[in-house]
C-alpha positions as CSV (number, residue, x, y, z in Angstrom):
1,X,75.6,48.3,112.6
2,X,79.0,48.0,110.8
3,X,78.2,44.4,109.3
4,X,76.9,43.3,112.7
5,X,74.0,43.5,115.0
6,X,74.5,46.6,116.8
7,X,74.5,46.3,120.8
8,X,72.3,48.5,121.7
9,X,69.7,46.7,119.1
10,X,69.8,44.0,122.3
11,X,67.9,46.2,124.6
12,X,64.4,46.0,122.8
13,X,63.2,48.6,126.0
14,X,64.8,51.9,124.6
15,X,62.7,54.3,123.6
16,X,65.2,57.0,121.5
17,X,68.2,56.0,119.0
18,X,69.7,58.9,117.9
19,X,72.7,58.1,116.0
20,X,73.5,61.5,114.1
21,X,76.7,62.8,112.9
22,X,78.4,59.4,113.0
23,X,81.0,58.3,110.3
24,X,81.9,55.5,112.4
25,X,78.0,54.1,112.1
26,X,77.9,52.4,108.6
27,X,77.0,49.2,106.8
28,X,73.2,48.8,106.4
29,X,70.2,49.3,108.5
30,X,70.0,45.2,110.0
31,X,66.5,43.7,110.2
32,X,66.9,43.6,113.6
33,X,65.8,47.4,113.7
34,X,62.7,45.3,114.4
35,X,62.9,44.3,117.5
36,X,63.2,47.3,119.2
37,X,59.5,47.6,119.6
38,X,59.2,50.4,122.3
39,X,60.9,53.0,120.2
40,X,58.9,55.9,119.8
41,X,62.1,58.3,118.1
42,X,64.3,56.5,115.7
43,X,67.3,59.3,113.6
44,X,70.2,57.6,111.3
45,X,71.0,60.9,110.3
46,X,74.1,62.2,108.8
47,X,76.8,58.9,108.8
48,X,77.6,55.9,106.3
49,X,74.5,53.7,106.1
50,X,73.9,52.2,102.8
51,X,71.4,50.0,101.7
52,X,67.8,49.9,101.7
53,X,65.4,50.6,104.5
54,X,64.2,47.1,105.7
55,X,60.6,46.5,105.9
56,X,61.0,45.0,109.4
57,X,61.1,49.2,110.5
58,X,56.7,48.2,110.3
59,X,57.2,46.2,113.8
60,X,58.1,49.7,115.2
61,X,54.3,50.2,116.6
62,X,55.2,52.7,118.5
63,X,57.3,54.9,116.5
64,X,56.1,58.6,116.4
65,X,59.2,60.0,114.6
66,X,61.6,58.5,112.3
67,X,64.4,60.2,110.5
68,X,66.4,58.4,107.2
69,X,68.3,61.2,106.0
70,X,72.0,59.4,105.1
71,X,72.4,60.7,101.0
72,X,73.1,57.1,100.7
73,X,70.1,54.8,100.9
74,X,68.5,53.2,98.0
75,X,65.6,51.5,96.8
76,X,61.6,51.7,97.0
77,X,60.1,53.5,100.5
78,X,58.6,50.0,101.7
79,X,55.2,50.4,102.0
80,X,55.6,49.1,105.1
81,X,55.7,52.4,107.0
82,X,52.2,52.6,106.5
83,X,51.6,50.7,109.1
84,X,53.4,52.9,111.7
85,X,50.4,53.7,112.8
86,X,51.4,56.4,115.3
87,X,53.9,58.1,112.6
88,X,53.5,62.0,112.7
89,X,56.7,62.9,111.0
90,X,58.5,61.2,108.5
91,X,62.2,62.7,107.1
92,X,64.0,60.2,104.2
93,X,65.3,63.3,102.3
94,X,68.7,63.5,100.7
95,X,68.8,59.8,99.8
96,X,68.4,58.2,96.6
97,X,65.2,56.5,97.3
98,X,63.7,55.6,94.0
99,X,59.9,54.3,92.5
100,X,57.0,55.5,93.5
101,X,55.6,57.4,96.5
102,X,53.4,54.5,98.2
103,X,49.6,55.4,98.4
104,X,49.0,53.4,101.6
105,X,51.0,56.8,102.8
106,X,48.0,58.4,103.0
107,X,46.9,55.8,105.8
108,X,49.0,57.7,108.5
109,X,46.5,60.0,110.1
110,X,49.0,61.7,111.9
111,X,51.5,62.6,110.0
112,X,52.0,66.3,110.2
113,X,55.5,66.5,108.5
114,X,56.3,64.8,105.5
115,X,59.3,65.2,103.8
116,X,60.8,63.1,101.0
117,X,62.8,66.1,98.8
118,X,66.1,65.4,96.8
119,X,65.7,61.6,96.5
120,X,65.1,59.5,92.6
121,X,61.2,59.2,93.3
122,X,59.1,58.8,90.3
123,X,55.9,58.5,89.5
124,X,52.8,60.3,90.3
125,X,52.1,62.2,93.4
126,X,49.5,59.8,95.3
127,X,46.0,61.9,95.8
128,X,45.5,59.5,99.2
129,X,48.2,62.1,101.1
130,X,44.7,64.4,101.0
131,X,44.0,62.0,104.1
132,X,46.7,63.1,105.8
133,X,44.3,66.3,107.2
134,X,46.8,66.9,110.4
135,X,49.7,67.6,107.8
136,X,51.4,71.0,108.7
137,X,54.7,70.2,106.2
138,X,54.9,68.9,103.3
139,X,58.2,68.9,100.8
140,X,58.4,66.6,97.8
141,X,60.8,68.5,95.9
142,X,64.0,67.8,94.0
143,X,62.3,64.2,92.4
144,X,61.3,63.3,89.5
145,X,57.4,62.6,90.0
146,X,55.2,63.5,87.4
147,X,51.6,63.9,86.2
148,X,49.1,66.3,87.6
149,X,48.4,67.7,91.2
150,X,46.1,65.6,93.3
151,X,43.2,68.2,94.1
152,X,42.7,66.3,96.9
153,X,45.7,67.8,98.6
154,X,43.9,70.9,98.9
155,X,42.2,69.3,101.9
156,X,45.9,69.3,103.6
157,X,44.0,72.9,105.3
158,X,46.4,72.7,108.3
159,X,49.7,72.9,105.9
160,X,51.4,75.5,108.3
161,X,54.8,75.4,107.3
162,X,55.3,74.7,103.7
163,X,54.4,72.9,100.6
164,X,56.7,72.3,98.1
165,X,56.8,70.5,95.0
166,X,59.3,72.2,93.1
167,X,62.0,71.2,90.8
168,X,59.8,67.8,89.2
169,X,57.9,67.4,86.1
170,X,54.6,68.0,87.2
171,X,52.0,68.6,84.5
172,X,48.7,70.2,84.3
173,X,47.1,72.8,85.7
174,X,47.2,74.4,89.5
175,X,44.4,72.8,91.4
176,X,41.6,75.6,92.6
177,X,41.2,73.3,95.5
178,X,44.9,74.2,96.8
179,X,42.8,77.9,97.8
180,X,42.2,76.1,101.0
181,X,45.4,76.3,102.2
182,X,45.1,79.7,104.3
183,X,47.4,79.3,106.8
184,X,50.4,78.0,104.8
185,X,53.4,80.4,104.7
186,X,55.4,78.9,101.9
187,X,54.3,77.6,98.5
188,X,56.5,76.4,95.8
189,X,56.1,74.7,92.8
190,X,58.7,76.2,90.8
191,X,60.7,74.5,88.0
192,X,57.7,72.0,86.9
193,X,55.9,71.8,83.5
194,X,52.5,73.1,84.9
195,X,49.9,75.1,82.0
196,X,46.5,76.9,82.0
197,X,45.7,80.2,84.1
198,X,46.8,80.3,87.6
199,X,43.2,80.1,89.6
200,X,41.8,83.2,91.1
201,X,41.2,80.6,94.2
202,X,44.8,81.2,95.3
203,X,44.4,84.3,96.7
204,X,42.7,82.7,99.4
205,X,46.0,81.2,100.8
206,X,45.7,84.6,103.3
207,X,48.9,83.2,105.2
208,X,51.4,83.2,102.7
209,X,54.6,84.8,103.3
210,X,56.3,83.4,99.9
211,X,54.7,81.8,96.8
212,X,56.6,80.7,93.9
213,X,55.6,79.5,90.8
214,X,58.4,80.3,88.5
215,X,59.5,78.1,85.6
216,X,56.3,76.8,84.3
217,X,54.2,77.1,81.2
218,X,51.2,79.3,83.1
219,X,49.0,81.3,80.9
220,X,46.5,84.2,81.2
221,X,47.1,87.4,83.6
222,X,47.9,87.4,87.0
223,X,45.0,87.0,89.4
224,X,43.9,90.4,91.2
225,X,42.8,88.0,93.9
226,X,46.3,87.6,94.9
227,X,45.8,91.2,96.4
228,X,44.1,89.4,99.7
229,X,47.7,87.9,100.6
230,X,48.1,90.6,103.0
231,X,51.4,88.2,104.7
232,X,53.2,87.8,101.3
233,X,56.4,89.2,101.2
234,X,58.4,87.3,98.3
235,X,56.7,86.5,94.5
236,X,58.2,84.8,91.9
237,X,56.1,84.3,88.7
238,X,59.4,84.9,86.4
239,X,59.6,82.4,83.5
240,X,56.4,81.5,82.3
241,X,53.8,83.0,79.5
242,X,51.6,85.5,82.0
243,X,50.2,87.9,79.9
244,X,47.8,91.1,81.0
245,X,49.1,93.8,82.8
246,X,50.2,93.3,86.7
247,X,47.1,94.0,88.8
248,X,47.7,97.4,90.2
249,X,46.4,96.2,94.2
250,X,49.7,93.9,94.4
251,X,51.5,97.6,94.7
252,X,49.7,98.3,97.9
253,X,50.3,94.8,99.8
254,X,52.5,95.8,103.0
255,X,54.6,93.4,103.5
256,X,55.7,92.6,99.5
257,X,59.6,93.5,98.8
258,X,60.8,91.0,96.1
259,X,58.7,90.6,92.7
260,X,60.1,89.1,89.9
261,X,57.9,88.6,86.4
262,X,60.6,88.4,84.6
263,X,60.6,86.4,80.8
264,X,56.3,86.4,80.5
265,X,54.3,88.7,78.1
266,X,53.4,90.9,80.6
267,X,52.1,94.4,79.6
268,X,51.3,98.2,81.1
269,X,52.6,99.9,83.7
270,X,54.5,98.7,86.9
271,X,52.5,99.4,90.2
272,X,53.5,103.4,91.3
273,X,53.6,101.9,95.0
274,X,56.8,99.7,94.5
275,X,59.9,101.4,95.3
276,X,63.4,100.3,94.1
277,X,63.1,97.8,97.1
278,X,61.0,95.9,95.3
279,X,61.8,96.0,91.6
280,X,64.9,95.3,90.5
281,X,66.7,95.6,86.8
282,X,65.9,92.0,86.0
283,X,62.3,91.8,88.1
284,X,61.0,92.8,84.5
285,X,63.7,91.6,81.8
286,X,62.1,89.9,79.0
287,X,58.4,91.4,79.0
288,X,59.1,93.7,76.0
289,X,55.6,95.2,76.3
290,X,55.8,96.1,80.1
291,X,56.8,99.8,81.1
292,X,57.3,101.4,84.2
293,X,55.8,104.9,85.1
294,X,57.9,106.0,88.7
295,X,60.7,108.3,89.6
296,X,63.4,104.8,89.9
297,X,62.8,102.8,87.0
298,X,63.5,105.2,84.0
299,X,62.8,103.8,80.4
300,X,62.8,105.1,77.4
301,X,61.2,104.3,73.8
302,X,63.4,105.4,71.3
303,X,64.1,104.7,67.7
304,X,67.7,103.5,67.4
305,X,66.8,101.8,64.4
306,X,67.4,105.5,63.0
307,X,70.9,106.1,64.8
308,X,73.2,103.1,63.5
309,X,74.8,102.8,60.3
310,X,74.8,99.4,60.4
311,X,74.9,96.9,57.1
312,X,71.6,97.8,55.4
313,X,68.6,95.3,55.9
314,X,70.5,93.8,59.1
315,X,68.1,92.7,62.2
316,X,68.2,93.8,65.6
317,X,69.7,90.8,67.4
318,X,66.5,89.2,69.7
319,X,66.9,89.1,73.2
320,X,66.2,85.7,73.4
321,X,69.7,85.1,71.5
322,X,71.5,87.1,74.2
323,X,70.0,85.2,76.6
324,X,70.6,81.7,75.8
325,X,74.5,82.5,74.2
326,X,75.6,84.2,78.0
327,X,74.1,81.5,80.1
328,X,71.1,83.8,81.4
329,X,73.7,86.5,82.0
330,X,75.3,84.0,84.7
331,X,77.7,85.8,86.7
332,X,80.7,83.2,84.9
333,X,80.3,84.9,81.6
334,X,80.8,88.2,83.3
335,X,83.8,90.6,82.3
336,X,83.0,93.6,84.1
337,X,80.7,96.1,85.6
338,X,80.1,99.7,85.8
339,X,77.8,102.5,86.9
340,X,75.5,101.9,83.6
341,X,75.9,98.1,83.5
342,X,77.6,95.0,82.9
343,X,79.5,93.3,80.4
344,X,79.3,89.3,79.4
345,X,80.9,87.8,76.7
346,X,79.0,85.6,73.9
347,X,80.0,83.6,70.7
348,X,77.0,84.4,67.9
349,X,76.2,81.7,65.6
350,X,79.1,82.3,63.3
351,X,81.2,81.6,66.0
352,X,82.2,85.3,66.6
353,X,83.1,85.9,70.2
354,X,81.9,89.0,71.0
355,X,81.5,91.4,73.9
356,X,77.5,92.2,75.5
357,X,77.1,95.2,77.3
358,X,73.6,95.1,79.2
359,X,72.2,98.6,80.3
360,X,71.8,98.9,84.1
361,X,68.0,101.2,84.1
362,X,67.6,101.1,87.3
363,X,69.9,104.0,86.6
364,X,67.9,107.5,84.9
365,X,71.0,107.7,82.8
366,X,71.2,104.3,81.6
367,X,68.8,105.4,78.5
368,X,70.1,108.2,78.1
369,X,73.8,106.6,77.5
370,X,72.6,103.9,74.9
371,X,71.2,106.3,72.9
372,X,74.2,108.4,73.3
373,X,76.6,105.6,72.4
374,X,74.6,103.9,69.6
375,X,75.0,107.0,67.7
376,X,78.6,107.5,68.7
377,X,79.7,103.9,68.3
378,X,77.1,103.2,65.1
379,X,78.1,105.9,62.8
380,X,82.2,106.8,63.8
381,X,84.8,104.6,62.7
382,X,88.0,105.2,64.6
383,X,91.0,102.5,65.3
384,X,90.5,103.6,69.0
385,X,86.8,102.8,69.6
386,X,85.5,99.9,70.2
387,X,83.4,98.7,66.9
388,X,79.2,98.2,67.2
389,X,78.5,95.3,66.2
390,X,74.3,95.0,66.9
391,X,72.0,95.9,69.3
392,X,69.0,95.3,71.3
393,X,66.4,97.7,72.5
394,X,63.1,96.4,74.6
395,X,61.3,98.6,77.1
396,X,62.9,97.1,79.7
397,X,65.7,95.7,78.5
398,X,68.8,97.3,76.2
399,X,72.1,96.0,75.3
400,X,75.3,97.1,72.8
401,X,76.9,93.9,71.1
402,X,80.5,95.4,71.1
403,X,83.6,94.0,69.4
404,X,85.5,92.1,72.4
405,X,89.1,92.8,73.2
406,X,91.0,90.0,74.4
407,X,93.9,91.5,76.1
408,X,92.8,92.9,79.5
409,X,92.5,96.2,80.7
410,X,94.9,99.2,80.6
411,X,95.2,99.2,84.5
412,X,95.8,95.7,84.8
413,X,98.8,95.8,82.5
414,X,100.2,98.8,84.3
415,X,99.5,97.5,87.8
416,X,100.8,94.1,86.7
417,X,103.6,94.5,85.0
418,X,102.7,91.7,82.3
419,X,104.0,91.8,78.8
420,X,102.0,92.9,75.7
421,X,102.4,89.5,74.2
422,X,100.1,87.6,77.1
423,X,97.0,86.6,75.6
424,X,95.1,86.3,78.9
425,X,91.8,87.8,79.2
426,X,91.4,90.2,82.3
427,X,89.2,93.3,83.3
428,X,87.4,95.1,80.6
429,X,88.9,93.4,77.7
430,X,90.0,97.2,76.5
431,X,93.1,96.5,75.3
432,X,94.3,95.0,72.1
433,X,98.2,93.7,70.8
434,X,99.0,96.5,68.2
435,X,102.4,96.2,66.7
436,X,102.2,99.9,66.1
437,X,103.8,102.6,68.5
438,X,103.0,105.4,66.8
439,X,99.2,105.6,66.8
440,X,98.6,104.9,70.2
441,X,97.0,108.6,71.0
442,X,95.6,109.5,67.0
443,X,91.9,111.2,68.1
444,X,92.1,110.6,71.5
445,X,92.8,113.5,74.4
446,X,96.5,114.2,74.1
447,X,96.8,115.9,77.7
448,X,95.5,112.2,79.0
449,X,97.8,110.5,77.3
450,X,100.9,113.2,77.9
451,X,100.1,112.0,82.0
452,X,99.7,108.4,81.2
453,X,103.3,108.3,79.5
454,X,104.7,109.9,82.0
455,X,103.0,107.7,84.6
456,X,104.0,104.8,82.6
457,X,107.8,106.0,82.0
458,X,108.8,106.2,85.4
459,X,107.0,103.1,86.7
460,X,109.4,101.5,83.8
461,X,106.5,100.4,81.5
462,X,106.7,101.8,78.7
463,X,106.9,98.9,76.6
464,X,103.3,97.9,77.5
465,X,101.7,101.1,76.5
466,X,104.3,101.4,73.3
467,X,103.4,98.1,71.6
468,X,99.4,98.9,72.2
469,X,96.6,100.5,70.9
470,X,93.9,101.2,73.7
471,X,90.2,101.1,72.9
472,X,87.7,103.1,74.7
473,X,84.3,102.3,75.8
474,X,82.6,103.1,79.3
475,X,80.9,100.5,81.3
């Protein structure tokens, strides 16, 4: 097919073309794809092809499979296809396909798996694919399609596999007609723009293994319907506004071992069923009026406000500001870690760079510690402590805003033999240039620092530990 008719295009009697994992197979798909009317499997998977998909593919009468996926091909699906009469699954994923999804889709009895995901496809969701009643897959993720959610697709009652419409900009609300799905096992419409009250006639999808919905506007509490999924093993309502308390029943389905609510306005207590298997640290981050009653998630209310000597009439800093100055807490503005939690660095609005330690309370002591250092670090002043700068106290979340030190660690100057006067950023950030030598140890535990000397001396790096001033704070 590499600017020519391909030979085997000649032989209009074969029946499979399989042409996967081919770099030498490139050029465009020729309009003589056509003539090769007896094909009833057709795959350009995985090589060079370019181009659009001709509309000559409709002479293919006989074609029961056809599979486009190339991350190269362009332009409309031809409407075409829809009269591949015998079509029962359909792959153009990982192109750049772009307009519409063509409603004369809907046309192809057959079809049982569908799957257009991570192409350019706009437009609205066509409400004829409810025709399509043999579907078992369906996956139109990763687009750009828009409006609301045919209800017509809840007729698709044979969806076995899958339904996805994640990651578009879908509006509206979820369709109670999507209820009739009980035997799908996957469902996930996450990262859309839905709204309104997720319907109580969901937890009549008895098959599912997985539902995820994350990353939505959804309102209202959580259904207690969803307490029927017996199968369900993974939830993800995080990101949304939910609000209510989480239906006590969902502690007592068997099979559930991830949950995550996390960033709704969720309220009351955690399910006592759930173990730490299923609730993590940040399964419940950002629902400030949510508290958890069981022997592995350990919070504690307590009035810090009282403990900091901080500049009068200054705010607690909102957790919404942590979250949107450290990138969600991503894992690349992380410094450092330790047994009561991790550190990420952020720049406040006056440009401040600063260091965020977030409370790990998945460990009982976790609490205990803020309180512990918010009155150490609030209302001492010492050169060798790191300074408080604010705060943040929810029920289930709690974090220092620490001054950040910008020369590394103590260990990794000692293991590493690097001068004082690098100004690269490493480890915990603990250790600050200090052109003094004389109040290294002033407060701090002299026996520790008689060893460290000594330690220092005869590995022949003194210099490092002479011309700085170490900070403490424990991770």
């Amino acid at each position: 097919m590499d600017g020519g008719t391909d030979k085997t295009l000649i032989n209009t009697n074969i029946k499979i073309l399989d042409r996967k994992i081919s770099e030498s197979l490139g050029g465009s798909i020729p309009s003589q794809i056509g003539n090769l009317t007896s094909l009833t499997y057709l795959a350009l998977a995985d090589n060079l092809l370019t181009g659009s998909i001709p509309s000559e593919i409709k002479m293919l009468h006989r074609l029961e499979r056809l599979r486009l996926r190339n991350k190269k091909l362009q332009g409309p699906i031809p409407g075409e296809i829809s009269q591949l009469r015998n079509l029962g699954s359909l792959s153009l994923r990982q192109n750049m396909l772009s307009g519409p999804i063509p409603h004369s889709l809907g046309d192809l009895v057959y079809m049982r798996r569908l799957l257009l995901s991570e192409n350019r496809l706009s437009g609205n969701i066509p409400f004829t694919l409810g025709k399509c009643w043999r579907m078992e897959l369906l996956d139109l993720s990763w687009n750009r399609l828009s409006g609301s959610i045919p209800r017509e697709l809840g007729s698709l009652s044979n969806l076995q596999f899958y339904f996805n419409l994640s990651h578009n900009s879908l509006e509206g609300s979820l369709p109670p007609e999507l209820g009739k799905m009980g035997m799908v096992q996957t469902m996930d419409i996450s990262f859309n723009q839905l709204t309104d009250h997720i319907p109580e006639a969901l937890g009549s999808c008895t098959g599912l293994a997985r539902l995820n919905l994350c990353h939505n506007s959804l309102q209202g509490p959580i259904p207690q319907s969803l307490s029927k999924m017996k199968n369900l093993e993974k939830l993800d309502f995080s990101s949304n506004n939910l609000s209510g308390a989480i239906p006590k029943s969902l502690g007592k389905l068997p099979m559930l071992h991830t949950v995550n609510f996390s960033f709704n306005n969720l309220r009351g207590e955690v399910p006592i069923d759930w173990g730490s298997s299923n609730l993590t640290f940040k399964s419940l981050m950002g629902n400030p009026r949510a508290s958890a009653e069981s022997n592995y998630l350990y919070s504690r209310i307590s009035s810090i406000q009282r403990t900091f000597s901080f500049q009068k009439g200054q705010q607690m800093i909102p957790y919404e500001a942590l979250v949107k100055a450290t990138d969600g807490f991503s894992d690349r503005n992380k410094i450092g870690a330790g047994r009561f939690g991790s550190v990420y660095t952020e720049i406040l609005d006056d440009g401040t760079t600063v260091a965020v330690k977030v409370l790990n309370l998945l460990n009982k002591e976790a609490s205990k510690d803020f309180i512990t250092e918010c009155k150490v670090f609030g209302s001492v002043r010492h050169r060798n402590l790191v300074r408080l700068i604010n705060y943040c106290s929810m029920l289930h979340f709690k974090a220092l805003v620490l001054q950040l030190i910008h020369n590394g660690s103590l260990e990794n100057h000692l293991r590493m033999s690097i001068t004082v006067h690098s100004h690269r950023a490493r480890g915990n950030h603990l250790v600050e240039e200090k052109p003094s030598n004389a109040d290294m140890s002033v407060g701090l535990h002299k026996e520790l620092f008689k060893a460290l000397l000594t330690v220092v001396y005869e590995a022949k790096q003194m210099k490092i530990v002479l011309e700085c001033v170490v900070y403490l704070l424990e991770f």
